[in-house]
Backbone as JSON, one array per atom type, in Angstrom:
{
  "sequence": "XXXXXXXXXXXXXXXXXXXXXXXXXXXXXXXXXXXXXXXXXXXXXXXXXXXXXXXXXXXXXXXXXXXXXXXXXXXXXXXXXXXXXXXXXXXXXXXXXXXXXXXXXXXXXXXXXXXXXXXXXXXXXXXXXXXXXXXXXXXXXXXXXXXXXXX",
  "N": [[14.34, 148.76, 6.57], [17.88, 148.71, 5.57], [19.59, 146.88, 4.55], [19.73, 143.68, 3.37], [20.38, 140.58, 3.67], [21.16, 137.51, 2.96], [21.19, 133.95, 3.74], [22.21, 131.36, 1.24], [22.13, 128.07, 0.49], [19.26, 126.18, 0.75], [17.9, 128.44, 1.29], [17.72, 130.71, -0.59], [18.25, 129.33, -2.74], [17.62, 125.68, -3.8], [19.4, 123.27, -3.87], [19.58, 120.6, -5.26], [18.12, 119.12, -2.79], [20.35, 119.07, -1.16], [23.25, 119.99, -0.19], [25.26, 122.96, -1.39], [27.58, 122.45, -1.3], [27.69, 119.51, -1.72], [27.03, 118.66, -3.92], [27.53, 118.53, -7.14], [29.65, 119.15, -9.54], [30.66, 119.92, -12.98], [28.3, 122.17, -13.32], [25.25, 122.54, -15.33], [22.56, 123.45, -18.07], [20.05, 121.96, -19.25], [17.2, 122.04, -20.65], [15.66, 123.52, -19.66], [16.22, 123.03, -16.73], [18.84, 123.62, -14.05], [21.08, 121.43, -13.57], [23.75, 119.17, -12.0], [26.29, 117.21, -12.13], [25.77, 114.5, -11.01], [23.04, 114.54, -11.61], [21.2, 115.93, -10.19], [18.42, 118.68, -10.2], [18.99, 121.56, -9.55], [17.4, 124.68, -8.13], [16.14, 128.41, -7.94], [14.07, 129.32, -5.62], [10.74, 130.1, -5.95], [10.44, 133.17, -5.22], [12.77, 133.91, -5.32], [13.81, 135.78, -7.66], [12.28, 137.72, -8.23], [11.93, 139.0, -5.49], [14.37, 139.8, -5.2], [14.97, 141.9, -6.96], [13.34, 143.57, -6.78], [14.24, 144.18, -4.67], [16.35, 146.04, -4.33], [16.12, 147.54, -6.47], [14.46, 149.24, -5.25], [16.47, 150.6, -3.82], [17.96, 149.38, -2.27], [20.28, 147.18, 0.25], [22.2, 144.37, -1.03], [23.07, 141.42, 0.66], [25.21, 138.07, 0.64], [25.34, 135.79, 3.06], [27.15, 133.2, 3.66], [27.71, 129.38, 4.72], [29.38, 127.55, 3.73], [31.53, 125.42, 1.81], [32.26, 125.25, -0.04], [32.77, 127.59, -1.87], [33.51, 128.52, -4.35], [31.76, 127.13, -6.14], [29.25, 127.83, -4.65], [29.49, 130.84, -5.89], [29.99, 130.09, -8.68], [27.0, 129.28, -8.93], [25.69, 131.78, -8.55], [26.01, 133.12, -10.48], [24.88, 131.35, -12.75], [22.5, 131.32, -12.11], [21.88, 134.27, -12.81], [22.25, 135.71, -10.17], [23.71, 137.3, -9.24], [24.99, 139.29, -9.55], [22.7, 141.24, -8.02], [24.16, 141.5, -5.34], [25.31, 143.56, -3.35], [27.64, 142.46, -1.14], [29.43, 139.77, -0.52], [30.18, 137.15, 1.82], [31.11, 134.57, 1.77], [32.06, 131.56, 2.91], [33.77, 129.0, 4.61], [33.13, 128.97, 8.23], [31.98, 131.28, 10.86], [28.57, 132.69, 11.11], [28.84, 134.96, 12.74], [31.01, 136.32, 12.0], [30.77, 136.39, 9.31], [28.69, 138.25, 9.04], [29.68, 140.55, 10.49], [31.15, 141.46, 8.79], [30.25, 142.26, 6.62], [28.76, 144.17, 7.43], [30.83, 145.95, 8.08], [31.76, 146.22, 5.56], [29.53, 147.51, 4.08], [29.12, 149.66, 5.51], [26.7, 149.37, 7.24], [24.07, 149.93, 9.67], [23.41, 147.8, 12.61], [21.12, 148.31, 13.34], [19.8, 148.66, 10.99], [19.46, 145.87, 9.21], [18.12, 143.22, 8.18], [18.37, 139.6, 8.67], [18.44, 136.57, 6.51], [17.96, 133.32, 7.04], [18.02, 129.56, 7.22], [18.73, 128.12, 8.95], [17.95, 127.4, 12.23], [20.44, 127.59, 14.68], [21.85, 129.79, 13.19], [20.37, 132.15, 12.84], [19.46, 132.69, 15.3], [22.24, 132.97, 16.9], [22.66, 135.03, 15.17], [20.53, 137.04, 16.31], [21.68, 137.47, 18.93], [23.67, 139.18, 18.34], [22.09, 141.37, 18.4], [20.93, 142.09, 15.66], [17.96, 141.72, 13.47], [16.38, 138.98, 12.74], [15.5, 136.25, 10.49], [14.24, 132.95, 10.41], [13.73, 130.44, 7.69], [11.49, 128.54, 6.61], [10.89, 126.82, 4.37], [12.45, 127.74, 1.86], [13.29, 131.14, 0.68], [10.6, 133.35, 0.62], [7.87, 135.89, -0.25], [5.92, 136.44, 2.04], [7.89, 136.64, 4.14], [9.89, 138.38, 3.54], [8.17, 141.08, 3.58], [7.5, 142.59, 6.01], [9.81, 143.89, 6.15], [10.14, 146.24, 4.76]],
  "CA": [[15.67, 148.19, 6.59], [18.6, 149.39, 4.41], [20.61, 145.88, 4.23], [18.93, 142.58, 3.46], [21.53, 139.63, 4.19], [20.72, 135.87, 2.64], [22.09, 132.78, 3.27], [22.05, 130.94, 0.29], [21.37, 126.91, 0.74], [17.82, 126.2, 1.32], [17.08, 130.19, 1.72], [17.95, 131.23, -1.78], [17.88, 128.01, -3.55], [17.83, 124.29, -3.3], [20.53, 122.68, -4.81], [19.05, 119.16, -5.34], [17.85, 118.56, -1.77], [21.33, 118.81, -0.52], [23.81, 122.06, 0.18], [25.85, 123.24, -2.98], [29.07, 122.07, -1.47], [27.3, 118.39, -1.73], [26.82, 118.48, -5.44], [28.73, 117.34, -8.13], [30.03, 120.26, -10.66], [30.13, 121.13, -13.45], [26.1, 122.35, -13.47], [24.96, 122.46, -16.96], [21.6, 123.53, -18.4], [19.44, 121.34, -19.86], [15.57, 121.48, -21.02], [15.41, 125.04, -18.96], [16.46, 123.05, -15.96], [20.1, 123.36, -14.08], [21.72, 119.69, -12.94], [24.91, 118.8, -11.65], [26.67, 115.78, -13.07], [24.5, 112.98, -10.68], [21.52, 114.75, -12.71], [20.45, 116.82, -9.03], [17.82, 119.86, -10.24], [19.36, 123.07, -8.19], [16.68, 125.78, -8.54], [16.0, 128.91, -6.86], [13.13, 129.26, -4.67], [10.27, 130.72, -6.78], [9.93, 134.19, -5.29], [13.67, 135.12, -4.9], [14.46, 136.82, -8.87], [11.57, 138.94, -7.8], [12.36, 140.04, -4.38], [16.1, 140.35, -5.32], [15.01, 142.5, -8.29], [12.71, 144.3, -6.39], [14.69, 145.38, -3.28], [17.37, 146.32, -5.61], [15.07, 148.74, -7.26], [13.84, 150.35, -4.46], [17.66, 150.71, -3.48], [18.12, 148.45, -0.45], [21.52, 146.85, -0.37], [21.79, 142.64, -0.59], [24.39, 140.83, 0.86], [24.95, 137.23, 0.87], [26.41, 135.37, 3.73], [27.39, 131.45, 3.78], [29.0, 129.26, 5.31], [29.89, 126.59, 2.44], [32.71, 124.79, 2.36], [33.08, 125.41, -1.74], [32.59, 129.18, -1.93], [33.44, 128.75, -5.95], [31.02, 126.29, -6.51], [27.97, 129.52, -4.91], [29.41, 131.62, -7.07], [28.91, 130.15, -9.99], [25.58, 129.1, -9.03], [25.22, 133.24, -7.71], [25.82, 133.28, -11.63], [23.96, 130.58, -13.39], [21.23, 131.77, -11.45], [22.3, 135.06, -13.31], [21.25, 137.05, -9.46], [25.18, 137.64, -8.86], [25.25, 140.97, -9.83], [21.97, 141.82, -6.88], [25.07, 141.79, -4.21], [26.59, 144.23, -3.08], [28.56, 141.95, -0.63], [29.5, 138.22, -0.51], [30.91, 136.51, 2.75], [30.92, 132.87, 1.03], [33.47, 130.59, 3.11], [33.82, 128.33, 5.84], [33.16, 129.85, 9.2], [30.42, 131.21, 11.38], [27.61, 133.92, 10.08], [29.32, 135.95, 13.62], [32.27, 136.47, 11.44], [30.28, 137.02, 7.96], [27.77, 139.6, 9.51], [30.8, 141.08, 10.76], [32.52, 141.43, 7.75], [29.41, 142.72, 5.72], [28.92, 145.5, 8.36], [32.03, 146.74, 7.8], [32.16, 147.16, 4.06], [28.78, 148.33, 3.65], [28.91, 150.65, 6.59], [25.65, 150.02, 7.72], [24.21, 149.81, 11.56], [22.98, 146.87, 12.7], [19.45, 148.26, 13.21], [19.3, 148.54, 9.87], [19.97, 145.11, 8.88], [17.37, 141.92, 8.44], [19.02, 138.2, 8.27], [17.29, 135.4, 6.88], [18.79, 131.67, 7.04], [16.65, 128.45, 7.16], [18.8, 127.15, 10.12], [17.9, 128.49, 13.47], [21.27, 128.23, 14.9], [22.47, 130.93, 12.73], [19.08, 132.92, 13.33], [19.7, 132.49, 17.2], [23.19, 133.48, 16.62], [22.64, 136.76, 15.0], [19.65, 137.73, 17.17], [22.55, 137.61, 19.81], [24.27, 140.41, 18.09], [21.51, 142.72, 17.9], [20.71, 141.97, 14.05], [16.7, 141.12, 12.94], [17.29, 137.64, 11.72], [14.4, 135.16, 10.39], [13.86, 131.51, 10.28], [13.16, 130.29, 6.63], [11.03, 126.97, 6.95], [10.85, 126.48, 3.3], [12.64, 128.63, 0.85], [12.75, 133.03, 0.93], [8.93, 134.11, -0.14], [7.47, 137.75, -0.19], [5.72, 136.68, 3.21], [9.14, 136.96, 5.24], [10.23, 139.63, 3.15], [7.36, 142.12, 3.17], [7.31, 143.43, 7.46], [10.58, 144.6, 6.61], [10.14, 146.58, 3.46]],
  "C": [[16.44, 148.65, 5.35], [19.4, 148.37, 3.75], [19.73, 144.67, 4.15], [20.02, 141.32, 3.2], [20.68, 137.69, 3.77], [21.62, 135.26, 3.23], [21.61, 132.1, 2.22], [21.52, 129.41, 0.38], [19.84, 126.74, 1.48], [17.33, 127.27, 1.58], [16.56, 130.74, 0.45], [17.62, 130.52, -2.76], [18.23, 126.3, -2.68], [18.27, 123.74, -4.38], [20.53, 121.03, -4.51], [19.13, 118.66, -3.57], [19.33, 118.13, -0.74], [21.9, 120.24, -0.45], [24.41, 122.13, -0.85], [26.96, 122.41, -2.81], [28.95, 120.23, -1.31], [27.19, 117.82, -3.36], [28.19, 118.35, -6.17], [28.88, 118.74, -9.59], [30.7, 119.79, -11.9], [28.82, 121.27, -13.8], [26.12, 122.95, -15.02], [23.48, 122.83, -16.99], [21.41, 122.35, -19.21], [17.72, 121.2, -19.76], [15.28, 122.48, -20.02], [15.76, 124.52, -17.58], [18.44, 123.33, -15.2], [20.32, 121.94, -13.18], [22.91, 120.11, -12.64], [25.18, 117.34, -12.24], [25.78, 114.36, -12.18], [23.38, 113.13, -11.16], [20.68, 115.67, -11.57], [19.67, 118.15, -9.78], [18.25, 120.77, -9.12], [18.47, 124.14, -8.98], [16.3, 126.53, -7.35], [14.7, 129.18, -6.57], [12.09, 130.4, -5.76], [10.06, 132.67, -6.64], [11.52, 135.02, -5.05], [13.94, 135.77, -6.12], [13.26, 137.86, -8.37], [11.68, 140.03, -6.81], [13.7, 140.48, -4.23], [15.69, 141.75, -6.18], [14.46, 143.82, -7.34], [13.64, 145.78, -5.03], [16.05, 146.21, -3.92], [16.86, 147.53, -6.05], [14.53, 150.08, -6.6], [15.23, 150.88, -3.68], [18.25, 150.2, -2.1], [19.51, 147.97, -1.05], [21.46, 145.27, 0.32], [23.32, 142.28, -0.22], [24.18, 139.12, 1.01], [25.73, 136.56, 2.19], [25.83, 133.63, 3.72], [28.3, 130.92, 4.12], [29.59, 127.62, 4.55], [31.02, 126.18, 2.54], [33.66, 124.93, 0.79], [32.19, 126.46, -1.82], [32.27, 129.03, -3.77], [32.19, 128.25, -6.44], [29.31, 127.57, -6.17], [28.45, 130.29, -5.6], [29.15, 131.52, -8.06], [27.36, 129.82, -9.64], [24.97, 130.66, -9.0], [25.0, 133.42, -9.51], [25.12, 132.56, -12.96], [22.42, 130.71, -13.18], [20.73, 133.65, -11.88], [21.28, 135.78, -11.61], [22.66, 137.65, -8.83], [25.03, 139.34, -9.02], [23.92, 141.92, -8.78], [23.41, 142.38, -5.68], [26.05, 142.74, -4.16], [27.81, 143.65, -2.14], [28.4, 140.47, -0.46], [30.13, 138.52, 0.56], [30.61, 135.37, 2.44], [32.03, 132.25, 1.33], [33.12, 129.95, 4.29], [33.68, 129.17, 7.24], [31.89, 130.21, 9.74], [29.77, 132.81, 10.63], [27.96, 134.89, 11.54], [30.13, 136.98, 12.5], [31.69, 137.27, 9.95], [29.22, 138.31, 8.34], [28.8, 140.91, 9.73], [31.45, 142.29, 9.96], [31.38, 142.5, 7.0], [28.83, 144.34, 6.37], [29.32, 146.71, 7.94], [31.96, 147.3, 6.25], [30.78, 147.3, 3.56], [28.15, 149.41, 4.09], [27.59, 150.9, 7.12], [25.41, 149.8, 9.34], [23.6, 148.8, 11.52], [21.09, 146.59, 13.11], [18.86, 148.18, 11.84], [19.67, 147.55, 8.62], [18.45, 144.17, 9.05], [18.45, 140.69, 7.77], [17.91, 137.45, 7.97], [18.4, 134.59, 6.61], [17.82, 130.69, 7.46], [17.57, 127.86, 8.4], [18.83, 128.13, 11.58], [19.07, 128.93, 14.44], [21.99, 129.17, 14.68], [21.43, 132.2, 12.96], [19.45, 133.53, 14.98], [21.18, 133.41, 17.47], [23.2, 135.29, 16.52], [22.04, 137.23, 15.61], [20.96, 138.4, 18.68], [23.69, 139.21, 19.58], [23.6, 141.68, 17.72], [21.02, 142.52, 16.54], [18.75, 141.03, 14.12], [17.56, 139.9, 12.44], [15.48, 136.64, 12.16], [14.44, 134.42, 9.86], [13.13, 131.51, 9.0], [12.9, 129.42, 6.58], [11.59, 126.72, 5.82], [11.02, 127.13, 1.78], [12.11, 130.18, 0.81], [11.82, 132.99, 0.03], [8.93, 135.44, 0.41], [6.78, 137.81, 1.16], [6.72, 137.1, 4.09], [9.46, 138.02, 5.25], [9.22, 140.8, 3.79], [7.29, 142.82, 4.61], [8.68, 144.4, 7.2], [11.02, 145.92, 5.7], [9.91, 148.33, 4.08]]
}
């Protein structure tokens, strides 16, 4: 695969057991952890700085797509999480992952065979399968098992 496509809530990270656009900003460090002002821990999933870093390296191209309702609010986290700079394309807004696949297509000119999705909710999984696009179900946060068939 030449494109590797996240969604971010529950795929990427878990932003205190809720979605980002549920939290309470401004996120602050403290004691190596990050909070939000109700005190929520948002951390990302232990194996994604690796497999971001990695597919990166080997020159794959990342894109994120989400469908958030406070776009600003993943970005900074894309940056507190310092993995902002992995993407070559954001689609971070309200709307369906039809529309963000779409979009990410287009400005990274690739084909859709050479695309994997992951997202932890199966309607968006189900979704993209519909358009031709690999797309896999993330029970419990992106690990190197999901990753690694498509490498």
């Amino acid at each position: 695969m030449k494109l590797f496509v996240f969604d971010l809530d529950y795929t990427l990270w878990n932003a205190g057991d809720t979605w980002c656009d549920c939290t309470t900003p401004p996120y602050y460090w403290s004691n190596g952890n990050l909070l939000d002002q109700a005190g929520r821990r948002l951390r990302l999933y232990d194996d994604v700085p690796d497999i971001l870093g990695k597919l990166k390296g080997s020159g794959k191209m990342i894109a994120a797509a989400s469908r958030t309702e406070a776009p600003d609010w993943a970005a900074q986290l894309l940056q507190l999480f310092s993995i902002d700079h992995y993407f070559d394309a954001q689609e971070i807004y309200p709307g369906d992952k039809f529309k963000h696949l779409s979009r990410i297509l287009k400005q990274t000119n690739t084909h859709k065979k050479d695309v994997v999705f992951f997202d932890d909710e199966y309607r968006n999984v189900s979704d993209i399968r519909s358009m031709g696009i690999e797309a896999v179900f993330v029970d419990d946060g992106l690990n190197w098992e999901l990753v690694k068939p498509y490498l």
